[in-house]
DSSP file (Angstrom, degrees, kcal/mol; ACC not computed):
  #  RESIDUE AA STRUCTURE BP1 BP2  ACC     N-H-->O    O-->H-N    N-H-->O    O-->H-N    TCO  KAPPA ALPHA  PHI   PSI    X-CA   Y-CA   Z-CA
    1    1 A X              0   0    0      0, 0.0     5,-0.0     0, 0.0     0, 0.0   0.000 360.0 360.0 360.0 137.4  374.8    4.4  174.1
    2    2 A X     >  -     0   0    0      1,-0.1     4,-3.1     4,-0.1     3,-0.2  -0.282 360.0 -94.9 -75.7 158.6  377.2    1.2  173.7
    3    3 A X  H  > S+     0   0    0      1,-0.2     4,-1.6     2,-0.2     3,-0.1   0.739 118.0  36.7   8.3 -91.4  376.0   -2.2  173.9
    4    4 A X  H  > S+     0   0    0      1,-0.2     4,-2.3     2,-0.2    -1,-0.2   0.606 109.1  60.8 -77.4 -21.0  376.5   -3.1  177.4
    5    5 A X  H  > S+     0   0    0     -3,-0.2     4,-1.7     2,-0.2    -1,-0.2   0.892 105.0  52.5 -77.4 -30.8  375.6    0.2  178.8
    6    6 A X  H  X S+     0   0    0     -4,-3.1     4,-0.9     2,-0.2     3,-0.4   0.965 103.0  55.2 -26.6 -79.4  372.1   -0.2  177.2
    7    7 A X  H >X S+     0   0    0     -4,-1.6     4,-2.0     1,-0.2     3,-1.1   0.856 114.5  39.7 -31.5 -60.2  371.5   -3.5  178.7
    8    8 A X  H 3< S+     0   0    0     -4,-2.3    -1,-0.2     1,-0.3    -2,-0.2   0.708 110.4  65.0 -87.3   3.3  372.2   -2.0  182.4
    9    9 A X  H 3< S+     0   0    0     -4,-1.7    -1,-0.3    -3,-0.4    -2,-0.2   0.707 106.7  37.5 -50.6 -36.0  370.3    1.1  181.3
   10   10 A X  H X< S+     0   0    0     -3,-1.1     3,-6.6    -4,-0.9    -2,-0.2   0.750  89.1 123.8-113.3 -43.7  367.2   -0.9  180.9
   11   11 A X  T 3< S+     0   0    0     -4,-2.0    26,-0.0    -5,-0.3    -3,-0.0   0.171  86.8   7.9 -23.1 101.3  367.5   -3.3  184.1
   12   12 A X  T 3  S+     0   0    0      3,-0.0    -1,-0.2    28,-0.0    -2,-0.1   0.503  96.0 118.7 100.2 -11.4  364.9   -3.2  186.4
   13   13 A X    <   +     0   0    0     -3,-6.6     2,-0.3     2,-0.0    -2,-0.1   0.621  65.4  72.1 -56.5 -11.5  362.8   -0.8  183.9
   14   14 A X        -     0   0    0     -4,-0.2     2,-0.2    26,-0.1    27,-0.0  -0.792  60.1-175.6-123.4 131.1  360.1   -3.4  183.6
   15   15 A X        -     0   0    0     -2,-0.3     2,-0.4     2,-0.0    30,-0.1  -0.509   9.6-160.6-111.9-177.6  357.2   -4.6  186.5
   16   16 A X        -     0   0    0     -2,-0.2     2,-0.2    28,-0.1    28,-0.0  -0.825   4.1-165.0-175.3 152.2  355.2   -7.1  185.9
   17   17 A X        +     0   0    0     -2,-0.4    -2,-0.0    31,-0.1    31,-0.0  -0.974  51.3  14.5-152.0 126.2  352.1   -7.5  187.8
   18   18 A X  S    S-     0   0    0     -2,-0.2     2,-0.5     2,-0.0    -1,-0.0  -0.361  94.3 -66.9  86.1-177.1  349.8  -10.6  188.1
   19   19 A X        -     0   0    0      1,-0.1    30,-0.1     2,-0.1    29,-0.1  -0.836  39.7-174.5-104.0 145.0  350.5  -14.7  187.0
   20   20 A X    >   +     0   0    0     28,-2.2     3,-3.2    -2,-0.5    -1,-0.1   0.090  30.9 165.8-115.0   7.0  350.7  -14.4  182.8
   21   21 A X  T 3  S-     0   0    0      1,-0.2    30,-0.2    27,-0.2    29,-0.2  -0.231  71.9  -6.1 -32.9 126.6  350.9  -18.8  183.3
   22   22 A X  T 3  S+     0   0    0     28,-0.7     2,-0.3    27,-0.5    -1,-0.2   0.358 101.4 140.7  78.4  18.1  350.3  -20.2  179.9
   23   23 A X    <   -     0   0    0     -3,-3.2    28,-1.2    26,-0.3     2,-0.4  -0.804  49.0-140.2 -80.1 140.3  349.4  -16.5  177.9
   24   24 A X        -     0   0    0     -2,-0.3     2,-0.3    27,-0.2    29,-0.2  -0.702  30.7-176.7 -96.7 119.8  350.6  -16.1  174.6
   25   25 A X  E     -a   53   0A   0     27,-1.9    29,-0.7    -2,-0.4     2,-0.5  -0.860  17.7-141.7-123.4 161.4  351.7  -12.2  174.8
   26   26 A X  E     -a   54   0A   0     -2,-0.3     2,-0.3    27,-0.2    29,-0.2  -0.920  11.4-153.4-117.1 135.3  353.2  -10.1  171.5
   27   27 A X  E     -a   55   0A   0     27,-1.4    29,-2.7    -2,-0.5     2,-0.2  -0.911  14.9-168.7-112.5 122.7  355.7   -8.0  172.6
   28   28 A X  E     +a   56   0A   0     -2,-0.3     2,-0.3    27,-0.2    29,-0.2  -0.845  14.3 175.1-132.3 162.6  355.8   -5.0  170.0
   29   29 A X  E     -a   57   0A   0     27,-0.9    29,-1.1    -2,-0.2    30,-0.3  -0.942  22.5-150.0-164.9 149.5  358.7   -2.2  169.7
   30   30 A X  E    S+     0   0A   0     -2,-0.3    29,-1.3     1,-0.2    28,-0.4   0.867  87.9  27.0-103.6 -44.1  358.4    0.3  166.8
   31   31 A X  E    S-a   59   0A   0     27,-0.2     2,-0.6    26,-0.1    -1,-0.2  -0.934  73.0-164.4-155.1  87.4  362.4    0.9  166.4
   32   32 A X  E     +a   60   0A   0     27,-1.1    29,-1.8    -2,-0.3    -3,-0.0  -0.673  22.7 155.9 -89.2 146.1  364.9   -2.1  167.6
   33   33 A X  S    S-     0   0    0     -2,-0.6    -1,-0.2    27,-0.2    27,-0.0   0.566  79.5  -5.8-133.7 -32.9  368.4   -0.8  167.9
   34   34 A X  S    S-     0   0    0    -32,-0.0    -2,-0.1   -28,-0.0    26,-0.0   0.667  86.9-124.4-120.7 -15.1  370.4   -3.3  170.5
   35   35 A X  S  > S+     0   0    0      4,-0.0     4,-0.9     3,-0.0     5,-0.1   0.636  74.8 127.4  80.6   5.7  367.2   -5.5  171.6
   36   36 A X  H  >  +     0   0    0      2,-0.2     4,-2.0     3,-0.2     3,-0.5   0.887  67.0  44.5 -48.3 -65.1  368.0   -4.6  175.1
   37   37 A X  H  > S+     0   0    0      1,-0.2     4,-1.0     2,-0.2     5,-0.2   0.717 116.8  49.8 -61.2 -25.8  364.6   -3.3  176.1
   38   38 A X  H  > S+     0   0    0      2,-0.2     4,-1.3     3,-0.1    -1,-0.2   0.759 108.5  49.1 -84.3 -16.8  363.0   -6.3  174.4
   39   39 A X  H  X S+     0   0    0     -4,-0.9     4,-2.1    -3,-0.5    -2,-0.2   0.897 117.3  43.6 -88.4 -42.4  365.2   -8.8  176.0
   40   40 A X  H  X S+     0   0    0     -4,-2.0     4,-2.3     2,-0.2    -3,-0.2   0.935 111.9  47.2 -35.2 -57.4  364.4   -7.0  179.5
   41   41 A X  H  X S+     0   0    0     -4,-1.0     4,-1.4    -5,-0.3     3,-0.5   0.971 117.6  52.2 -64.7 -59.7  360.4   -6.5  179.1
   42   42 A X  H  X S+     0   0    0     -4,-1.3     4,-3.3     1,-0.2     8,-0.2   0.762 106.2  55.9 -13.0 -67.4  360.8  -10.7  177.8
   43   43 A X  H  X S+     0   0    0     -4,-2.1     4,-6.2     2,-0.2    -1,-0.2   0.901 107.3  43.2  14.2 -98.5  362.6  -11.1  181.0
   44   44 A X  H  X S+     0   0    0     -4,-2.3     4,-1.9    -3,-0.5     6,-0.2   0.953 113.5  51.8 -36.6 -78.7  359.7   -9.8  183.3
   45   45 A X  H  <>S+     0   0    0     -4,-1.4     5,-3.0     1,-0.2    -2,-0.2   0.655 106.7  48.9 -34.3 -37.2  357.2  -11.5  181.5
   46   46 A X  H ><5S+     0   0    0     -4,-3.3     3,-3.4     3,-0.2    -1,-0.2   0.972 111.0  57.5 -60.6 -52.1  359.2  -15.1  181.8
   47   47 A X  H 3<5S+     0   0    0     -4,-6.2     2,-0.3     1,-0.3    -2,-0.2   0.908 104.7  48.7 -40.4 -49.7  359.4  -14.0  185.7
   48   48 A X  T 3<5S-     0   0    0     -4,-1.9   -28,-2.2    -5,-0.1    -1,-0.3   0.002 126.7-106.1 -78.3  29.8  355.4  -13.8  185.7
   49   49 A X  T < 5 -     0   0    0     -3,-3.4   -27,-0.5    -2,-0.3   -26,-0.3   0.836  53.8-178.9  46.9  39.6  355.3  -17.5  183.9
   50   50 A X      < -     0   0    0     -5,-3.0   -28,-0.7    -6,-0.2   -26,-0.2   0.248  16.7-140.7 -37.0-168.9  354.4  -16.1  180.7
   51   51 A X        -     0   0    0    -28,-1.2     2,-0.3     1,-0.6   -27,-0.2   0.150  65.7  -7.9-113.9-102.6  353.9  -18.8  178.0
   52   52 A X        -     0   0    0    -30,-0.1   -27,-1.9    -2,-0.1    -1,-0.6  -0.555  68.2-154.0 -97.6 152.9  355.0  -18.3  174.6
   53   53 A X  E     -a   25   0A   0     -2,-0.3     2,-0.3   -29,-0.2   -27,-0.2  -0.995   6.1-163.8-149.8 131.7  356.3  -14.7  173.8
   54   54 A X  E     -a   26   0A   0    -29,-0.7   -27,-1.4    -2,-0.4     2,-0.4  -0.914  10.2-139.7-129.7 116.5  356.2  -13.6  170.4
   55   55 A X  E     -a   27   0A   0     -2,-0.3     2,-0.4   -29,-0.2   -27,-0.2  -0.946  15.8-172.1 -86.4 132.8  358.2  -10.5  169.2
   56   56 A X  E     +a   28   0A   0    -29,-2.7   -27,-0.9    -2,-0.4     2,-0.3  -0.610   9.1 167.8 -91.4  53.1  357.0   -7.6  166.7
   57   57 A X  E     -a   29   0A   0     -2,-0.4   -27,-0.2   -29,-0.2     3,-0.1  -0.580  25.6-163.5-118.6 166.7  359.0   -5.0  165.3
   58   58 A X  E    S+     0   0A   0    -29,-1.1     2,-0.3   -28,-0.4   -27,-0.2   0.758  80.0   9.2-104.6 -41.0  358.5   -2.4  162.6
   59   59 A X  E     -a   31   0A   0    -29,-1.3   -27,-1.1   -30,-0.3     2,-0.7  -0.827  62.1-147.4-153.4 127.7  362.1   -1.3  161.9
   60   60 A X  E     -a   32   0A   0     -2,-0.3   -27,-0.2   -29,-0.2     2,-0.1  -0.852  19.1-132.0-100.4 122.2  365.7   -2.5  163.0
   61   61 A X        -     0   0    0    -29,-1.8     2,-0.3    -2,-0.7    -1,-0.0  -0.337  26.3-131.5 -29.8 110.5  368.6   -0.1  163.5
   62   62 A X        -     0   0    0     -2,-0.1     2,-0.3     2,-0.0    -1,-0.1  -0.618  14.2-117.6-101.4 162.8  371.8   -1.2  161.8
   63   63 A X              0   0    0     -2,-0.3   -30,-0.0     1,-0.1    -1,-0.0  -0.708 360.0 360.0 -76.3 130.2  375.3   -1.3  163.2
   64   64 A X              0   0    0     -2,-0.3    -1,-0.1     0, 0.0    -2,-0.0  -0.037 360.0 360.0 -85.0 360.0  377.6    0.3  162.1
C-alpha cells in the first residue's frame, strides 16, 4: 500500500480511553514498514495527555 494511502488507512484505527496525564507508555510494533500505525496509536495517546512516549520496534521494512 503506498505511503499516503497507509496513513488514511490507519486514521481513526486507534481509541483511547481514560486521562494517560503524565504516564510514560512504550509503544511496541514487531515489523515497522511506513510508521503509519505508530504515528496514529502516538497520536491517540498525545489526545489522552500522555507524557513521554517511547517507541519499540524489532524489525524495520526497507524501501525500495
Amino acid at each position: 500500500m503506498p505511503l499516503k494511502e497507509r496513513g488514511r488507512n490507519v486514521r481513526g484505527a486507534f481509541e483511547g480511553i481514560g486521562d494517560l496525564a503524565g504516564k510514560r507508555i512504550l509503544l511496541v510494533d514487531d515489523v515497522m514498514t511506513t510508521g503509519s500505525t505508530l504515528r496514529e496509536a502516538a497520536r491517540i495517546l498525545e489526545l489522552h495527555n500522555a507524557g513521554e512516549i517511547t517507541v519499540a520496534v524489532a524489525a524495520r521494512a526497507l524501501r525500495h
